[in-house]
N, C-alpha and C positions, 0 to 999 in steps of 0.2 A: 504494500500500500504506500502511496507517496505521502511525506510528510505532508500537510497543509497545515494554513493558518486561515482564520477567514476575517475582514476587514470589514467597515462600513463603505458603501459604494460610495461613500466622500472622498474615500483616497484613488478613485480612479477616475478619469476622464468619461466623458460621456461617451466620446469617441470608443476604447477600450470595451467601454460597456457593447454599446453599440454591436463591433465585432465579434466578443463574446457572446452574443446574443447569436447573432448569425448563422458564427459557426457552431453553439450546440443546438441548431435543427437544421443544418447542411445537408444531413442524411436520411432528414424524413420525405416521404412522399411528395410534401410541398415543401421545399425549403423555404424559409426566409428570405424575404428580398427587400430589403431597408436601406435604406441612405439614412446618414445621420439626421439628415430631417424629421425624415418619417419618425424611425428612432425617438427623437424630441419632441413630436407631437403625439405619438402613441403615449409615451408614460406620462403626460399631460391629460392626455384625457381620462387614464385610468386611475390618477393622483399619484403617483408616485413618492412615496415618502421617504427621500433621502439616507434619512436618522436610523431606521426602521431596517431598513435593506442592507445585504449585505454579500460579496464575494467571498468564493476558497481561490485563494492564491496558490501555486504551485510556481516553484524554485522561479518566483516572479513573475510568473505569467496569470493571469484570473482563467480559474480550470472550472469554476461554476459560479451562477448568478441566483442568486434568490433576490428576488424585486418586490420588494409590498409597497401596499394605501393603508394607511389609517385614518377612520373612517369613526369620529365621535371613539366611542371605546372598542370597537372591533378592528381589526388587521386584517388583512385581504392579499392573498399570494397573487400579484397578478403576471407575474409572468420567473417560471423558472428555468433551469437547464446546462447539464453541463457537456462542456467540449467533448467533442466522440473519443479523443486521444488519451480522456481521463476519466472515462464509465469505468465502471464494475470495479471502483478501487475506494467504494467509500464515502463518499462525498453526496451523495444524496440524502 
């Protein structure tokens, strides 16, 4: 299993995020198809809460993304997933 640490997605670029977005649903049926745009206007509409969310880094690179809303006192997963090159080792 790879060591990881996991971060608040404040220490990453949106851009980064973005990517790691991307690439852990590359391999599904419909991949991902986002520009940082889109990117910026999807977690806008879903609220995205900063604070709340949070990546698994791996020897520096973000190997998974948990993304939440906070929502009055509920939490809400709205979008997760991690990179194909770093399944099945834990991180879920």
């Amino acid at each position: 299993k790879p060591m990881f640490t996991t971060h608040p997605v404040t220490e990453c670029s949106e851009q980064q995020l973005c990517e790691a977005m991307i690439d852990a649903f590359s391999d599904y049926q419909l991949p991902l198809n986002l520009t940082l745009r889109s990117f910026q206007f999807m977690m806008v509409q879903r609220g995205l809460d900063l604070n709340a969310s949070r990546v698994a880094v791996v020897d520096g690179s973000v190997a998974a993304i948990w993304l939440v809303a906070v929502r009055e006192r509920n939490a809400y997963l709205i979008s997760s997933g991690t990179r194909p090159r770093f399944r099945s080792k834990g991180l879920g």
